[in-house]
C-alpha positions as CSV (number, residue, x, y, z in Angstrom):
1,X,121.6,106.4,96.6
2,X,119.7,106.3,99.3
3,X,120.4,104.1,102.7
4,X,118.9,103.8,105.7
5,X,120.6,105.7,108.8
6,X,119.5,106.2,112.3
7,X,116.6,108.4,113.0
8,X,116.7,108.4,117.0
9,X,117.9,111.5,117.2
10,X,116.9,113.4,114.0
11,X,113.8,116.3,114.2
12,X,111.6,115.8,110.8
13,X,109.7,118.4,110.0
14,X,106.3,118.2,109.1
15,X,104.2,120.5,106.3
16,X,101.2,122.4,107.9
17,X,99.1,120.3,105.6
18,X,100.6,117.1,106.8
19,X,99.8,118.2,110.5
20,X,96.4,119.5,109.9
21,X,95.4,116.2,108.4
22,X,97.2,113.9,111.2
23,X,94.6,116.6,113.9
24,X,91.7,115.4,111.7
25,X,92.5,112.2,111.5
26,X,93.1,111.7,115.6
27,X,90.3,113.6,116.6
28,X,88.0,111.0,114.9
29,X,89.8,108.2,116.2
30,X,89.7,109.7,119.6
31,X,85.7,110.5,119.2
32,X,85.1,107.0,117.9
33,X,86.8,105.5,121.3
34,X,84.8,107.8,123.6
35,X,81.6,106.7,121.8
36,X,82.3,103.2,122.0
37,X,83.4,103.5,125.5
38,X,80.8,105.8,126.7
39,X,78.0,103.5,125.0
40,X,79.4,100.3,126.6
41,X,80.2,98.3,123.2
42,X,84.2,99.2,123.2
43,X,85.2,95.7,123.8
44,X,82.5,94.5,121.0
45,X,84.1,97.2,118.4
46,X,87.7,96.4,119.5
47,X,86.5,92.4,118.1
48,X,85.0,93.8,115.4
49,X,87.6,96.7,114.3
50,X,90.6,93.6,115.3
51,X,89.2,91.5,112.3
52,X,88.5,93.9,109.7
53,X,91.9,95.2,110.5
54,X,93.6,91.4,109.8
55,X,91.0,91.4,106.4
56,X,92.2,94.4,105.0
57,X,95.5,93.6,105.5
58,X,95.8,90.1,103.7
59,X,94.1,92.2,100.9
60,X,96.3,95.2,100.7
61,X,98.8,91.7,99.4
62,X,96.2,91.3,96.8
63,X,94.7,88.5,98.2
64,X,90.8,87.7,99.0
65,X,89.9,86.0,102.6
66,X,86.5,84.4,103.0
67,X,84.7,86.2,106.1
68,X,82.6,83.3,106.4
69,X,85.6,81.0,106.7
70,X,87.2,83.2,108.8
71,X,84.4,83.4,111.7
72,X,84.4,79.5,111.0
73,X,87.4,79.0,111.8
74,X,87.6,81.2,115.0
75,X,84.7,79.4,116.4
76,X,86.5,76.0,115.7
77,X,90.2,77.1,117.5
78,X,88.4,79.4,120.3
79,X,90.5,78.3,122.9
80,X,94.4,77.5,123.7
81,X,95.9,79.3,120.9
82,X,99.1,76.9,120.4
83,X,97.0,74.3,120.6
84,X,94.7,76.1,118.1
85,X,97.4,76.6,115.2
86,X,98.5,73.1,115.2
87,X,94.5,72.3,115.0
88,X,94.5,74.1,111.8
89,X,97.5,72.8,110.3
90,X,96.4,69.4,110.7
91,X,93.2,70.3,108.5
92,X,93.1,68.9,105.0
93,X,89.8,71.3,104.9
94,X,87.5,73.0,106.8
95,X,84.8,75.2,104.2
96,X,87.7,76.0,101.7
97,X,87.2,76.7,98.0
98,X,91.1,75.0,97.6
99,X,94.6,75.0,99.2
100,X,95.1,78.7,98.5
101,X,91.9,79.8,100.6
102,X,92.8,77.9,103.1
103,X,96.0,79.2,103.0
104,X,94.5,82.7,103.0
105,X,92.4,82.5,105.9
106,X,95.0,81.3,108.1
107,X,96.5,84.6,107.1
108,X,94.2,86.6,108.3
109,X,93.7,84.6,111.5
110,X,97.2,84.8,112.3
111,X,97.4,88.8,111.8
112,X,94.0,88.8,114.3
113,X,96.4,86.8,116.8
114,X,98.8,89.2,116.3
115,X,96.7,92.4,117.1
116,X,95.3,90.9,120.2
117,X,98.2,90.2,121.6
118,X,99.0,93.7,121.0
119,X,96.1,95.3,122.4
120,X,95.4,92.4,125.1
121,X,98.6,91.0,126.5
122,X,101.0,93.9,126.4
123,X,101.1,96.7,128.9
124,X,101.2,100.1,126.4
125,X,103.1,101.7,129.3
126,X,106.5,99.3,128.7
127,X,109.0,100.6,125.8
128,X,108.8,99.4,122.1
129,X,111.7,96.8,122.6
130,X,113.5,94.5,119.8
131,X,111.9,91.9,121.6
132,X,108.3,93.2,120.6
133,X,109.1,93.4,116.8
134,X,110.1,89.8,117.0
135,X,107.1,88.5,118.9
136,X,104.4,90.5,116.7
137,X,106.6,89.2,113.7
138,X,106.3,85.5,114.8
139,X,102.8,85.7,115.7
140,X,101.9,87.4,112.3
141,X,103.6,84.7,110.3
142,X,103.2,81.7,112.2
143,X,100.8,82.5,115.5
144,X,102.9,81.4,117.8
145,X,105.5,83.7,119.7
146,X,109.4,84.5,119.0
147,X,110.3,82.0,122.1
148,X,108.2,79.1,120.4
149,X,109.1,79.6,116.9
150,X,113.0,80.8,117.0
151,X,112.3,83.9,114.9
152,X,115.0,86.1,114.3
153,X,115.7,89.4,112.3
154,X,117.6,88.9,108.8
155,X,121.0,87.3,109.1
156,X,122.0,87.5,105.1
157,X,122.0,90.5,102.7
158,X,118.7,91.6,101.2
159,X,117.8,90.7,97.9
160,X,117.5,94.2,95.9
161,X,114.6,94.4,93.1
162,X,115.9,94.5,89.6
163,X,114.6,98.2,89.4
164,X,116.6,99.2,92.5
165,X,119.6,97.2,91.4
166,X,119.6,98.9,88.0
167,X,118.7,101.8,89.2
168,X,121.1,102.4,92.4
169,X,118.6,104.5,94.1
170,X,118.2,102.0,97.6
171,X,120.6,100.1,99.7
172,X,120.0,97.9,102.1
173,X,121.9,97.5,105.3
174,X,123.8,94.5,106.0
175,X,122.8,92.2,108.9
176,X,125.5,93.4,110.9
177,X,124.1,96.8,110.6
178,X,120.9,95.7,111.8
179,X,121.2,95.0,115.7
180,X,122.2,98.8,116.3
181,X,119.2,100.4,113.6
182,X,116.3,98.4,115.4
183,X,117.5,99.8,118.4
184,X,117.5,103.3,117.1
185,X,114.0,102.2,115.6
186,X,112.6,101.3,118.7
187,X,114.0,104.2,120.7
188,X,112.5,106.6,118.0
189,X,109.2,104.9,118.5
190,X,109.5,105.4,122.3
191,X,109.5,109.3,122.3
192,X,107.1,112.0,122.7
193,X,107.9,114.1,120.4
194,X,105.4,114.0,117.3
195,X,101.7,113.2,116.8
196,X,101.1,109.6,117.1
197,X,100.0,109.0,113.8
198,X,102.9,110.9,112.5
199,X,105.4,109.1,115.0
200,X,104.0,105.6,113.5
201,X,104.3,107.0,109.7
202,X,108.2,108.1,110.4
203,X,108.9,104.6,112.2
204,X,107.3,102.5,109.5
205,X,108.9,104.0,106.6
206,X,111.7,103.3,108.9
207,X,111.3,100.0,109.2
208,X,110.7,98.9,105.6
209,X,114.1,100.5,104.7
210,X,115.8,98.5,107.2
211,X,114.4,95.2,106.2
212,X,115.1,93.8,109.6
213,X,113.2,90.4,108.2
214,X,113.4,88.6,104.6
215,X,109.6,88.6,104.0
216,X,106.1,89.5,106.1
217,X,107.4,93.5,106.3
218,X,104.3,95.2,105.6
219,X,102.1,92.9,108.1
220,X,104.9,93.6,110.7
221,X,105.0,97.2,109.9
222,X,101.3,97.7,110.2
223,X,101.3,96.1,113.7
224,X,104.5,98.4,114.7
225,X,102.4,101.4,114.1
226,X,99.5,100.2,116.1
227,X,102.2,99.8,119.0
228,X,103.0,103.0,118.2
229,X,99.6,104.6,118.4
230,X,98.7,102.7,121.4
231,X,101.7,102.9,123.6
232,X,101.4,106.9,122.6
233,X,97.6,106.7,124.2
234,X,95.8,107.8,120.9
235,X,93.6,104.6,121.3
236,X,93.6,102.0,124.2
237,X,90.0,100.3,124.4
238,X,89.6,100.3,119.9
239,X,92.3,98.6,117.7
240,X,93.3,101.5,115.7
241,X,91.5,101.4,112.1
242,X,94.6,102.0,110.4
C-alpha cells in the first residue's frame, strides 16, 4: 500500500529520457519568453497565455467555458476584484446558456484570478510557504484570498475511491499528519536541486497524495507548479503554458 511520506530530503532520480525531454521542453519556454520580451508584447502574451491557461484547465474537469462569456465578463468586473466577485454572484444572468455556464465561467475567471495573483502580486524571490497554497487555493475556488474566505487545509479523513478502498493500494494521511507533510512539501519546492519542470512534476504528484484539501486539488496543484517554475526563474514575464 502505498502512503505518502516526506520528500524534503529524498534524491529522485530521473531517466536520461525524462531529462532530455524536461531540456526540450524549457528551452522552448525560455525562447518563447525572450521573444515576447525582446519584441515588446510580453505583458500582452502573459494576458493572453493567463486565460487560455484558466480555459484549459476547467476543461481538463470535462467541462466547456464560453470564451465569449468569459471576455464578457472580465470587461464587466474590470476593477476591485472583491467587489468584482460579489458583482457576479449577484447575477441571475449575464450571456449564459443556463445555470451550469454560468457556473462554468466563473470557474475559469476565478483560476485567471488565481494565476495573476501568482505572477502579479507575489515576489518569486520569497519561499513557497503554507500560507501560499492556502491563498492560491482560496482564490481558485472562491476569488477572494485565505484571510477573507477562512480557508483551511482538510481537517477530517479523506474519502477513499471504491477502487482504492477495495483495492488497498493508496492511503491517505490523516489531518493530523498534514501540518508537518505541507511543510516538507513546500521546503521540497523551495530547493535547487532539479530542473524546474521536473521540481514542479515531483511536488505535484506530491501534493495530490497528500490531499491537503477535500476538493479543487488539481486547480491547486496546477497553480503550485507554476509557483514552482516561476519562483525557480524558468519564466517570469509569460505564465507558464503548462
Amino acid at each position: 500500500m502505498y502512503k505518502p511520506v516526506p520528500i524534503g530530503k529524498q534524491v529522485f532520480a530521473l531517466s536520461p529520457a525524462t531529462q532530455a525531454g524536461i531540456a526540450r521542453a524549457e528551452a522552448m519556454m525560455i525562447r518563447m519568453e525572450d521573444r515576447a520580451c525582446s519584441g515588446g508584447v510580453d505583458r500582452a502574451l502573459m494576458h493572453t497565455l493567463a486565460r487560455v491557461e484558466a480555459v484549459s484547465t476547467i476543461r481538463i474537469e470535462g467541462k466547456r467555458p464560453s470564451l465569449g462569456a468569459i471576455l464578457h465578463l472580465e470587461a464587466y468586473l474590470d476593477g476591485n476584484r472583491a467587489e468584482g466577485v460579489s458583482r457576479v454572484d449577484s447575477l441571475d444572468a449575464y450571456d449564459f446558456e443556463n445555470d451550469e455556464a454560468r457556473a462554468t465561467a466563473l470557474e475559469v475567471l476565478r483560476f485567471l484570478s488565481a494565476v495573476r495573483y501568482l505572477y502579479y502580486e507575489t515576489d518569486p524571490d520569497q519561499p513557497l510557504t503554507p500560507d501560499t497554497l492556502l491563498d492560491i487555493h482560496s482564490l481558485c475556488m472562491y476569488g477572494l484570498p485565505a484571510r477573507e474566505t477562512g480557508v483551511h487545509f482538510r481537517r477530517r479523513r479523506h474519502d477513499q475511491s471504491a477502487a482504492d478502498a477495495a483495492t488497498l493500494v493508496y492511503e491517505a494521511p490523516e489531518p493530523e499528519e498534514l501540518p508537518g507533510l505541507v511543510e516538507d512539501l513546500c521546503a521540497f519546492a523551495n530547493k535547487d536541486a532539479y530542473a524546474p519542470i521536473g521540481q514542479a512534476a515531483i511536488a505535484h504528484f506530491q501534493f495530490e497524495s497528500i490531499k491537503p484539501f477535500k476538493s479543487g486539488l488539481d486547480k491547486t496543484g496546477r497553480l503550485m507548479c507554476h509557483a514552482i517554475m516561476r519562483k525557480r526563474g524558468l519564466m517570469r514575464s509569460v505564465v507558464a503554458p503548462i
